[in-house]
C-alpha positions as CSV (number, residue, x, y, z in Angstrom):
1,X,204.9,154.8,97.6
2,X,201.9,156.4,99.5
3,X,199.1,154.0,100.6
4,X,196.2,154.5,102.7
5,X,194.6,151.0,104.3
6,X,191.2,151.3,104.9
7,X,188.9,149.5,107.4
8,X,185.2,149.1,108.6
9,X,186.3,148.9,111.7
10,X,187.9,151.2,114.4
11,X,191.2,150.4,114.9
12,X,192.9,150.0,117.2
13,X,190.9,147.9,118.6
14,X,191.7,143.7,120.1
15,X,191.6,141.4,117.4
16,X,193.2,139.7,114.6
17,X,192.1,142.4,112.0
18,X,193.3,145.4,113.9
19,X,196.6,143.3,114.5
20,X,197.0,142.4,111.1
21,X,196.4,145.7,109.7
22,X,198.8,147.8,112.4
23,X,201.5,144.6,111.3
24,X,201.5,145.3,107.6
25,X,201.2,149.1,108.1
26,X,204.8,148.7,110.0
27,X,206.0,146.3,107.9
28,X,205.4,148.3,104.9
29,X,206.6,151.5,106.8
30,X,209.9,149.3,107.3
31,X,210.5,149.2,103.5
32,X,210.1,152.8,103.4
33,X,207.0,153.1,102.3
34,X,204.2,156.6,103.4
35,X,201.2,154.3,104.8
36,X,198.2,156.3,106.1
37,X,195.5,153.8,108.1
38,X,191.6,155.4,107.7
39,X,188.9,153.8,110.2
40,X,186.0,155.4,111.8
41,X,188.5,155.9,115.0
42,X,190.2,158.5,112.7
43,X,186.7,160.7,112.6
44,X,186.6,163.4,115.0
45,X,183.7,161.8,117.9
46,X,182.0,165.0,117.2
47,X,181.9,164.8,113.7
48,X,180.4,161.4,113.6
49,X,178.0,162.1,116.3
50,X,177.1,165.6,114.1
51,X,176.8,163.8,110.7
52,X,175.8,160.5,111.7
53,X,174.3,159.8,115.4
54,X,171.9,162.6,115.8
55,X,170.3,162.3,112.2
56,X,169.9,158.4,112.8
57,X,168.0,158.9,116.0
58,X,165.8,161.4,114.3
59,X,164.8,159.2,111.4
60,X,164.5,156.6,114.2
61,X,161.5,159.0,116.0
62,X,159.9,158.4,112.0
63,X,160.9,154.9,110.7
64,X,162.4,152.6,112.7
65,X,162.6,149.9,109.6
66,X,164.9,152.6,107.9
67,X,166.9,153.0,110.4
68,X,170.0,150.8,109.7
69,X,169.7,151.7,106.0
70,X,170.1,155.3,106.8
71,X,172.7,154.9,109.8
72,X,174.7,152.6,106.6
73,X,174.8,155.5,104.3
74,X,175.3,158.6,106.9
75,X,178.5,156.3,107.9
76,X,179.7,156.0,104.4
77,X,178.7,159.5,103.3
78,X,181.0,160.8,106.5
79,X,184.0,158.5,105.4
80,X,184.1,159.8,101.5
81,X,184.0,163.4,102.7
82,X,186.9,162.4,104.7
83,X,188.4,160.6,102.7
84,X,188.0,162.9,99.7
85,X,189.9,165.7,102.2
86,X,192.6,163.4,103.2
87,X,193.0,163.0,99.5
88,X,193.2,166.8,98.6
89,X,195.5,167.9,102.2
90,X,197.9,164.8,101.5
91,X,197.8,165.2,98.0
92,X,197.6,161.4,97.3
93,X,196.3,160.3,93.8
């Protein structure tokens, strides 16, 4: 079976998420499963700073209040276009 884990965090990084996360990706690996683990740490730096940093600080020169509202949905805009090319390279449905 093919499954991607997903997280709103980078990992790896210290902690008990990360840890938990890499754990059940190896344990389910160990039962032969195809597990794929997608986390802003899997995003090219330049990509992110491309789609996500730059535009932030320029809507931050014009609204500071929208700010974390826009920063929110640059991040999650980048991680569907990923995720939607992951889905269509790796062919997993």
């Amino acid at each position: 079976m093919k499954i991607l884990i997903i997280s709103s965090d980078p990992i790896p990084h210290t902690g008990g998420k990360s840890t938990h996360i890499l754990n059940l990706k190896k344990g389910l690996e160990h039962k032969g499963h195809e597990v794929l683990v997608f986390s802003p740490s899997s995003i090219p730096k330049y990509l992110f700073w491309l789609i996500v940093s730059i535009p932030t600080r320029a809507v931050k020169l014009f609204n500071k209040e929208s700010v974390p509202y826009f920063y929110k949905s640059a991040r999650m805009f980048l991680m569907s276009f990923i995720l939607k090319w992951i889905k269509n390279i790796m062919q997993w449905t």
